[in-house]
N, C-alpha and C positions, 0 to 999 in steps of 0.2 A: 504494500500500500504506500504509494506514494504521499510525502507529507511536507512537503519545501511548498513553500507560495510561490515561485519563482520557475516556469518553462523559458527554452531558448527557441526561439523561431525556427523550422529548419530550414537550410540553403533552399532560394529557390532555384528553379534552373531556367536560365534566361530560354524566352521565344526565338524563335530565327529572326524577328523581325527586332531584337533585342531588345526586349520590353521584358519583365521579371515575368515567369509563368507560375500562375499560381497552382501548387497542390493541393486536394484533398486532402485533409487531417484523415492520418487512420482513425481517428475516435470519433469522426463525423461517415465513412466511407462505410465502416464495420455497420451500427445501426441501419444503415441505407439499406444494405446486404441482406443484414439479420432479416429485417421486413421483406425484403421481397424474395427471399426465399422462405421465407414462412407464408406469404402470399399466393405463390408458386404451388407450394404444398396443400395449400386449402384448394387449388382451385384442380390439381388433380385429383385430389381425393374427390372433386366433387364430379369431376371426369369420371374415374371409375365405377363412381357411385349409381350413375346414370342421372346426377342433378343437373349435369350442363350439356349441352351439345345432343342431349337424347330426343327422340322423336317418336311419339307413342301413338301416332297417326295409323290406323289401317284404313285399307282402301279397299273399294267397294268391287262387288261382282263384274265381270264385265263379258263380252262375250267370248265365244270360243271358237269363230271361222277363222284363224289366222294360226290356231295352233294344231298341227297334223295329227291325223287321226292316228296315227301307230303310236303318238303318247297318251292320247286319252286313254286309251280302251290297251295299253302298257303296265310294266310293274311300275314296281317305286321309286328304280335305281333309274336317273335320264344320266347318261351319256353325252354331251353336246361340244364334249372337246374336236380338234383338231378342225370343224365345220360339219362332222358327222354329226347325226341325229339318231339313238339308239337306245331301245329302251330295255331293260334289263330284270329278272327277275328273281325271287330266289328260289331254291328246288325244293322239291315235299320233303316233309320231315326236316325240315332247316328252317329253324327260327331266328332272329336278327333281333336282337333287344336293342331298343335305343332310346334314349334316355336325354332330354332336355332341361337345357336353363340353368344348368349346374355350372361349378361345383359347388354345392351347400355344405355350409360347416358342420351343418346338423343332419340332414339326411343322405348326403355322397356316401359317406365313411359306412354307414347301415346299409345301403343297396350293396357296395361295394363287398362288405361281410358278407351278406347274403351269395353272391354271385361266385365268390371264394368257396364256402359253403358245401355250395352244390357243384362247383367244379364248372362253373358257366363263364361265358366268355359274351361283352356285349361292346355297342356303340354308343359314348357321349359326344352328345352336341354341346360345347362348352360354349358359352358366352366369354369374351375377352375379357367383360368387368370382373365375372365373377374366377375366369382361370387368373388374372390378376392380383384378385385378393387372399385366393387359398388356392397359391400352387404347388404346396405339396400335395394336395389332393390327385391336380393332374400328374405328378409325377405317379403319384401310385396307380392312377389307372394305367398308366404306361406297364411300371415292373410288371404290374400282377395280369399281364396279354390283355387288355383291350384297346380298342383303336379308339381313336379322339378325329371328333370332327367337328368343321367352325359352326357357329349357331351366329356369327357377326360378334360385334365389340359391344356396341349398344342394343341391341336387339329392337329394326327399325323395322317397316314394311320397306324391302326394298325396291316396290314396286312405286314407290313413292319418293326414289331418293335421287341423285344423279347418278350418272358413271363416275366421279371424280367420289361422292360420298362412298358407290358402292365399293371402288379398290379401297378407301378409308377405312370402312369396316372391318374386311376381307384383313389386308394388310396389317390393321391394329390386332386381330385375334388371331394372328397366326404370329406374331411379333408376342405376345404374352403365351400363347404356348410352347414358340421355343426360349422362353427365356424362365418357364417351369420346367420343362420337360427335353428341351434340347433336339426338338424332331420338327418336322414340316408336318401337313399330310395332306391328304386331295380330296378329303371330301366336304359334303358343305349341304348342310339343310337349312333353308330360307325360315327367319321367323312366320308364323303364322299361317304356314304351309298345312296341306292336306293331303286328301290324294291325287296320284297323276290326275285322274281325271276331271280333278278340280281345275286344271291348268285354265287360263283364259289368254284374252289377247294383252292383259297388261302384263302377268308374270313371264308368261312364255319369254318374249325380249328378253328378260333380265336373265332368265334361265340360260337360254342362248350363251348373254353376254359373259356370265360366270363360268360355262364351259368352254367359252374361248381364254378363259385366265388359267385354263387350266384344271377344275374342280370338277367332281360328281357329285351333280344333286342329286341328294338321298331325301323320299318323302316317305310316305309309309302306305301301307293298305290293311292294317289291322290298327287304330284306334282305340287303347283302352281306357281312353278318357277317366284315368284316375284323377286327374286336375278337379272334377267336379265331386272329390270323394264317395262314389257311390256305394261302399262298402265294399270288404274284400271278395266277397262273391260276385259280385256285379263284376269287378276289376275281371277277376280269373274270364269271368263269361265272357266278357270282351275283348281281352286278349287271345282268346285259344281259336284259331283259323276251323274251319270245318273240312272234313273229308281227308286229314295229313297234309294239305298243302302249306309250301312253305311262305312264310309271312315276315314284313318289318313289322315290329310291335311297336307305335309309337306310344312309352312312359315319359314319368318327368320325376328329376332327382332333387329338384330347388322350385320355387315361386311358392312356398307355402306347407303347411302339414303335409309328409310326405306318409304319414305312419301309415297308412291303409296302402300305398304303394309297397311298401317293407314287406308288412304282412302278406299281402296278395303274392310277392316272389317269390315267398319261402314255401310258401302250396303249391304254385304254379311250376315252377321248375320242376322239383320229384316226380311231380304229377304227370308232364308232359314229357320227361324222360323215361318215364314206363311205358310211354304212349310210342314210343320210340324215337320222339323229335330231340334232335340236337339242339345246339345252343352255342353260337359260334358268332366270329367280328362278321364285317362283309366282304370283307375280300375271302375270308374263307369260305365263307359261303358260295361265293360265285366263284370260288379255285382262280382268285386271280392275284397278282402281284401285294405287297402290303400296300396300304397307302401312308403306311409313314416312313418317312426318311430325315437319314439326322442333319442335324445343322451344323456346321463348323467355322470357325474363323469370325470376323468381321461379323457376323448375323448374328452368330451366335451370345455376342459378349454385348450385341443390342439387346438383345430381349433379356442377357442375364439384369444390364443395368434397368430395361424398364421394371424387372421384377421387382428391383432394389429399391426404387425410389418409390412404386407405388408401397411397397411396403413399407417404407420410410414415412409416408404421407399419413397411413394408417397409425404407424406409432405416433406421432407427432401428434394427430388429432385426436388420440388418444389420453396423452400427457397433456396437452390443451382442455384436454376435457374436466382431467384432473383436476389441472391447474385454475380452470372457470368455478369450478367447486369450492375448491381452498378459498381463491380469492371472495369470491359470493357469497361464504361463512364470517370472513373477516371484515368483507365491507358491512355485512350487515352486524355482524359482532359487536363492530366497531361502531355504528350507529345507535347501536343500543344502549353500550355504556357511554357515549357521547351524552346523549338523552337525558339517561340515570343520573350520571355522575355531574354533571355540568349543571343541571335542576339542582341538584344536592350540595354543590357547591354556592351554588348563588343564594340558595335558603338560608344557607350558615352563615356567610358573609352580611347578609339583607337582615339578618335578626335585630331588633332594635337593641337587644342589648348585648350585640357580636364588640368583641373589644379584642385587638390583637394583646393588649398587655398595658400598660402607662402610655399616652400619650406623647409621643416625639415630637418634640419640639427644637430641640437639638438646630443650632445648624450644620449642614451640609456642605459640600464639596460638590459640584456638577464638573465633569470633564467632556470636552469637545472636540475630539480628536478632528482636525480639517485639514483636507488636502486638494489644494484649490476649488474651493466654496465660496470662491467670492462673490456667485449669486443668490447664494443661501444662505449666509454668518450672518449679517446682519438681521436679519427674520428670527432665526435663530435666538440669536443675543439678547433681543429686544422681548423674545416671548418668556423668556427666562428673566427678564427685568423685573416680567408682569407679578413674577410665581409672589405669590400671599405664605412661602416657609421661608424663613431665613436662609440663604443660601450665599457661596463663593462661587465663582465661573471662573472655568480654566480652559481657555484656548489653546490648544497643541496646535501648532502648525506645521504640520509634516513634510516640509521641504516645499509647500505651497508656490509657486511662479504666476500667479496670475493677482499675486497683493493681496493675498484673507487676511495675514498680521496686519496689515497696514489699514484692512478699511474696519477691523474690530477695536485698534488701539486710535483710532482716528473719532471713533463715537463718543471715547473720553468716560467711559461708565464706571460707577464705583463697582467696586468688591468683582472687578470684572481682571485674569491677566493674561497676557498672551504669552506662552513660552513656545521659544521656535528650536526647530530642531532639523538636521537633513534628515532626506527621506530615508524612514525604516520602516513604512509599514502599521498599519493602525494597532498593531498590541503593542509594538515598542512606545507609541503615542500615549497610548492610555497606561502605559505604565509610568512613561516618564510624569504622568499628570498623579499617578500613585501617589511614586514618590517625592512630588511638590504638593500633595493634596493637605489642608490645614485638618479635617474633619475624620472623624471614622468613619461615617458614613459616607459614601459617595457613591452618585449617578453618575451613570453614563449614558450620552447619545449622541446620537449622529448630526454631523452639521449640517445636513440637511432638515431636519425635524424641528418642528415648533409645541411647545409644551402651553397648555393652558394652565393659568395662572391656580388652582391646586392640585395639577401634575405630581409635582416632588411633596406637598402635602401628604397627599395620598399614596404615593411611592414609598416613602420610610415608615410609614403608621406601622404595618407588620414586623418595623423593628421592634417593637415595643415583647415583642415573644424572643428572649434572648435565646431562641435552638433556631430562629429565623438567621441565615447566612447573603442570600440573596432575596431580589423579588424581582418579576416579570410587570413590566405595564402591559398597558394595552393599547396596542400601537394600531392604527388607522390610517386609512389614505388617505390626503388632503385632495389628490388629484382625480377623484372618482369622474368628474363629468364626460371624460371618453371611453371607449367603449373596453379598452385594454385598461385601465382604470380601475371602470365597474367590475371586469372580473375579476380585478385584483382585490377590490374591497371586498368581493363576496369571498374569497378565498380567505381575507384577515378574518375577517368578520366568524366565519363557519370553521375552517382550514385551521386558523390557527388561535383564536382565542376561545374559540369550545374545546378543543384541546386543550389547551392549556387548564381552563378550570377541570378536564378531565384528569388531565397527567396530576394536577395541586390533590386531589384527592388520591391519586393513587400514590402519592409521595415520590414519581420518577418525573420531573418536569424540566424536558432535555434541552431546553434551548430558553436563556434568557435575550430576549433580540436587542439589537446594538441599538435599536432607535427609541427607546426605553426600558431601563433595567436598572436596577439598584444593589450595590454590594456593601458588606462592612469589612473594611480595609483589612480588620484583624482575622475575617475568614481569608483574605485573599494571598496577605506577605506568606503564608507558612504553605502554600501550594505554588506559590512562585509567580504568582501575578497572572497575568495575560500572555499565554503564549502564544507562540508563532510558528506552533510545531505543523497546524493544521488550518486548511483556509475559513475554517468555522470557528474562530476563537472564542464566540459565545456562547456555542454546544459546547467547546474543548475545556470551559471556564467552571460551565455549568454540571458539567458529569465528573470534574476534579472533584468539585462542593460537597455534590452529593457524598462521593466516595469518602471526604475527610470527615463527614457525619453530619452538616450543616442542611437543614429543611430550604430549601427555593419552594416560595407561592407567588401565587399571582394575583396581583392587586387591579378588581378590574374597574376602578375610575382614575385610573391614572392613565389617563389618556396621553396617548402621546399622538401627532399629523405628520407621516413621512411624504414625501415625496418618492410617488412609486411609476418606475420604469413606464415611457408610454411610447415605445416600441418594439418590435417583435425583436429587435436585436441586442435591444440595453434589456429585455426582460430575459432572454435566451441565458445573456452572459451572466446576468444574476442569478438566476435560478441554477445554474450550471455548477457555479463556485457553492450555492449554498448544499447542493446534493452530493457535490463529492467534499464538499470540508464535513460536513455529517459522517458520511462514510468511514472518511480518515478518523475523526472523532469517536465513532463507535472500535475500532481498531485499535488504534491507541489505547482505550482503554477495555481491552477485550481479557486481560489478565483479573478483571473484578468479577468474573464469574468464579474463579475458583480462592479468591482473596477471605479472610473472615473478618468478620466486627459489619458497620457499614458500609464498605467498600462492597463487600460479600453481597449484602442484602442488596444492593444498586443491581451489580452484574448479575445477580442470578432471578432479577423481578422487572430493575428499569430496563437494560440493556437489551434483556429478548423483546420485554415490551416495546422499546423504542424501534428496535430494528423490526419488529414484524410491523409495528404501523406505518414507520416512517422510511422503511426502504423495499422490504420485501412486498408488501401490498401494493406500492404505486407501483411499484416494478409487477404485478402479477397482473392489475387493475386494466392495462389496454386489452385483453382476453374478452373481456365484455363489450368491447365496441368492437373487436375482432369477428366475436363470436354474432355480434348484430347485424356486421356487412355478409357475414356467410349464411345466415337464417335467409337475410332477405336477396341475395341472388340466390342462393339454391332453395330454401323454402325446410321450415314454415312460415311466409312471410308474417303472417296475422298472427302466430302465437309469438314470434321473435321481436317484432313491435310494440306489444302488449308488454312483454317481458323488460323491453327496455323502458318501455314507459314508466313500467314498476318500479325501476333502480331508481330511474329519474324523480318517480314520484316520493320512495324514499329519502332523496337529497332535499327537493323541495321543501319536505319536511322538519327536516335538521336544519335548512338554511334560515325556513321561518323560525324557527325556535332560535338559533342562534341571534338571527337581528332583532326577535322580540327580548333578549337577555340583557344584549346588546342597546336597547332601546333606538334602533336604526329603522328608516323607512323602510317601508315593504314594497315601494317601487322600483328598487335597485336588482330586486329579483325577475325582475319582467326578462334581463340578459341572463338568466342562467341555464335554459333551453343551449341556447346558443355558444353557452360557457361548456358546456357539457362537448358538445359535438368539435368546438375548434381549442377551445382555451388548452382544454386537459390531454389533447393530443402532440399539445405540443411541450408539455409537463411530461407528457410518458415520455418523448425521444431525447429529452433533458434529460431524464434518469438515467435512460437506456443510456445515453452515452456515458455518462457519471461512473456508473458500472465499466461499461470498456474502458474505460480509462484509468478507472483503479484496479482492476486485472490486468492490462497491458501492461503495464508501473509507469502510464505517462504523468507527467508534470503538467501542472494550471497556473496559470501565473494569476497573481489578483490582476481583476481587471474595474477602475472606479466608472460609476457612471457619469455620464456629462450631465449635467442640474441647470435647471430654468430657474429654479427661483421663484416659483408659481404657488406654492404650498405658503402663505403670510399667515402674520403673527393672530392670533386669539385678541378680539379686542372686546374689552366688559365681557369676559366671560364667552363669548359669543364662539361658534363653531368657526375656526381657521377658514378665510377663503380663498380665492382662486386670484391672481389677478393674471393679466396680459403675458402671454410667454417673450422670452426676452429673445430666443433664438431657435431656430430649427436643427440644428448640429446636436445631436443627443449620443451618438453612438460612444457607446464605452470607448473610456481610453485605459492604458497602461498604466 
């Protein structure tokens, strides 16, 4: 795990036209991949499946003056290779079992006993989706002597399809039975087929066109129509030819209950081998050539890899399936003690005679770590003039170039100082504000943020409980009115201050936020301040705390009004750094699950806590929007819609809860339809890369955002407003 703040760019490599060419970041390239090969895999699985590209069309009767009489009134084997036209039949006492729509997981493996059994030998019509999905089945029908013939890919009328569909078909089922079985073969029964003399003018063609590719169409002239389960007697009566002649018996081994099929073989064979009738492929029957032949080379290591992937596609969707579960337990898990606990916290808090311990009166210490803020210190400084708690104000200025020191020490305020320092980075900042701070108590926030005037009031009260070490504000967006804004407010708002009264009650509350947060100096010097070991130094601060025995809560009218990212590229790079310094964070301190005292109790209750809500769940959580585009292309569109309306409709509900807690309008939720569908998709590929990037061991360098200056001071109390933006230049800088 990577843990320096600090990456190097890598060499670009100049264009021909010598202009720098930019690369792909592998931590940007890998995600791309990961999704469209997980993409890939849904969408053959849905191939196999028969949800995409299938065509469930039959076509209608049509007549029969175009198709010659020596096939109507012919057996069931046509012949039509080479340009011949020849009809072919089997001999008495030779029966031809054949068996369609397979191979079925559940009933192949049982006919196939059966047929072992009694020492019988028959023909499957394999479908490509289903030789695809269970091809070890088709290998066994191979070992144990019977012959395999195509039934198509999708199982289409092909009297309905093109020439270019029908090599498609043809081509796809003989590509997954050699890449089960390792063989060609030549024969081929059209779906939906009957007897020859069912032939008309529209199959005929296609019949034709099939035997000039090479194949023998097999249809049948004994129909045991077990497909309509008529019982096993009915089965046997149907199948058994009259007078010893010989007969195709068209069965089926897949499309449904096959059990009365099973049953009717095990009578039927004994039966009709006392009768004298054999029980043979069809080439043996008609004493002619096999029709399978192996595949070698080049073909062969196609159909091995199509077998691979579809079976790969299978596992995946599988583990996805899983994984839709877990996540779907947790999100809702997680909902519930949101609910529970966050209600239970604001009860305690709200009691009229709730007292953290003696009132704080104490003055304070505020530190402002700034690094070029000179369109936000002033705001800042000023809203901290307002605060109603006795307070000092300590300006860090972090190697600042664009004048912060000069336009905060130019306002001339008392109890107000500026200390400068070159650039090391915001923990070196607030350390060095540590150790020039006059108070034990001290706040910290961001120079961007404006505090309302009983902000730090309310911030120190729960020092009044000497086991309190830190406390959480409640930080807000000043910048809601656009649309990347509001969904940022509805994420403060729901995302991170229901949590947080959730984490205060379960005693793990992993992250105090830099844009309001309160510590007492004498928790901090004996863990060594703020460090810079991880780009979250406020998780990294907050999970030491825990560990040295000290309670972090969160104080929820200490409001704090940041200035939040209002582009997709300043919120990408922020959200970016905040999911791998977490990361880093939870790792670092990964040694407190097996530690004793309070260290022990964090790692073995907050730590799994924090990582299953705060990494593994949003990291599981795209599976549901996943699992929504795959409902509604391959179906069931109406329960998959419903389904997601339901998750949705469970946020809705937490969201309102949370802004009624929160005491926030409920028109701010009008965007969370739409916060759902784009916001959080772009929070999934933020984690996702977060992840590759702390398994690859790459480096993140901090990156600040560029500030408007738009978020102004609290005036009488009044909610922080908006004024005029100063600039359109936002993107993070270095």
């Amino acid at each position: 795990m990577a843990s320096r703040t600090h990456r190097h760019r890598a060499a670009a490599r100049p264009a021909r036209d010598g202009s720098p060419r930019r690369r792909v970041p592998l931590r940007l390239l890998l995600p791309l991949l990961v999704l469209v090969a997980l993409a890939a895999m849904l969408m053959l699985r849905g191939y196999v499946h028969s949800e995409i590209l299938a065509d469930h069309r039959v076509g209608k009767p049509a007549p029969t003056t175009q198709v010659p009489e020596d096939i109507l009134e012919g057996g069931p084997v046509i012949d039509a290779r080479a340009g011949q036209t020849q009809s072919l039949s089997v001999p008495d006492h030779r029966l031809v079992l054949t068996f369609d729509d397979g191979p079925d997981p559940t009933w192949t493996p049982k006919v196939l006993d059966v047929l072992r059994k009694h020492d019988a030998h028959a023909v499957f019509f394999v479908t490509g989706t289903m030789a695809s999905r269970y091809p070890d089945l088709v290998q066994r029908m191979v070992d144990e002597g019977h012959e395999i013939g195509l039934h198509t890919f999708n199982h289409p009328d092909l009297s309905l399809q093109s020439k270019k569909r029908i090599d498609w078909e043809l081509s796809q089922n003989q590509l997954a039975i050699t890449g089960a079985a390792g063989i060609r073969t030549s024969l081929f029964r059209p779906p939906y087929s009957s007897f020859a003399e069912a032939m008309d003018n529209v199959t005929w063609p296609v019949t034709q066109y099939i035997g000039s590719r090479g194949y023998l169409t097999v249809v049948n002239n004994t129909d045991s129509e077990d497909w309509k389960r008529p019982g096993v007697a009915e089965i046997i009566r149907r199948a058994t030819p009259e007078g010893g002649q010989g007969a195709i018996v068209l069965m089926h081994d897949s499309g449904g209950d096959r059990s009365q099929t099973v049953a009717a073989l095990d009578r039927f064979l004994p039966d009709l081998k006392e009768k004298g009738y054999e029980f043979d492929n069809l080439t043996e029957a008609l004493d002619a050539p096999s029709a399978h032949s192996p595949v070698t080379g080049a073909d062969l290591w196609k159909g091995r890899a199509w077998i691979f992937l579809v079976q790969a596609s299978e596992h995946i969707t599988d583990v996805l399936v899983v994984g839709l579960a877990i996540i779907g337990t947790l999100v809702i898990g997680r909902f519930v003690l949101m609910l529970l606990l966050s209600g239970a916290h604001a009860r305690r808090v709200r009691r009229r005679n709730f007292r953290w311990g003696p009132p704080v009166t104490a003055p304070v210490t505020v530190l402002v770590p700034a690094y070029n803020e000179a369109k936000c210190i002033e705001n800042t400084v000023r809203s901290l003039m307002a605060s109603d708690h006795p307070i000092e104000v300590l300006v860090i200025d972090d190697g600042s170039t664009d004048g912060t020191a000069r336009i905060v020490e130019a306002m001339g305020l008392p109890n107000v100082r500026v200390i400068r320092q070159l650039n090391a980075g915001k923990p070196a900042a607030l350390n060095r504000g540590l150790a020039n701070a006059r108070y034990d108590i001290v706040v910290m926030m961001d120079g961007d943020t404006v505090f309302e005037p009983s902000t730090v009031r309310e911030l120190v009260q729960p020092f009044g409980d000497p086991g309190v070490g830190a406390v959480a504000g409640n930080a807000k967006v000043g910048n809601k009115d656009s649309l990347i804004g509001a969904w940022q407010h509805i994420e403060y708002v729901m995302g991170f201050n229901l949590d947080r009264r959730m984490y205060d009650i379960l005693g793990c509350m992993p992250t105090i936020p830099g844009a309001v947060g309160a510590f007492r100096r004498s928790a901090l010097e004996p863990i060594g301040g703020m460090s810079d070991d991880t780009l979250a130094e406020d998780t990294d601060v907050t999970m030491a705390l825990h560990r040295a025995g000290w309670r972090v809560v969160y104080a929820e009218n200490a409001r704090a009004w940041t200035e939040a990212p209002e582009t997709v590229q300043q919120l990408w790079s922020q959200r970016y750094r905040w999911s791998y310094g977490t990361m880093q964070a939870i790792w670092k301190h990964r040694r407190a699950v097996i530690d004793k005292g309070p260290s022990g109790r964090f790692g073995r209750v907050g730590l799994p806590f924090v990582s299953l809500f705060m990494v593994l769940a949003p990291l599981l959580a795209p599976l549901i929007d996943v699992f929504l585009l795959y409902g509604i292309v391959f179906g069931p569109t109406e329960k998959t819609i419903v389904a997601w309306l339901g998750v949705l409709a469970i946020q809705a509900v937490c969201a309102a809860y949370a802004f009624r807690l929160d005491r926030e309008r409920m028109t701010h939720l009008i965007s969370l339809p739409l916060q759902q569908i784009l916001y959080r998709q772009l929070m999934y590929v933020v984690l996702l890369q977060s992840w590759i990037t702390a398994l690859t061991g790459g480096r993140l360098r901090w990156q600040k955002l560029r500030r408007t200056g738009v978020v102004e001071a609290p005036v009488g109390g009044a909610v922080p407003g908006r004024r005029a933006q100063r600039t359109d230049d936002r993107r993070p800088v270095a």
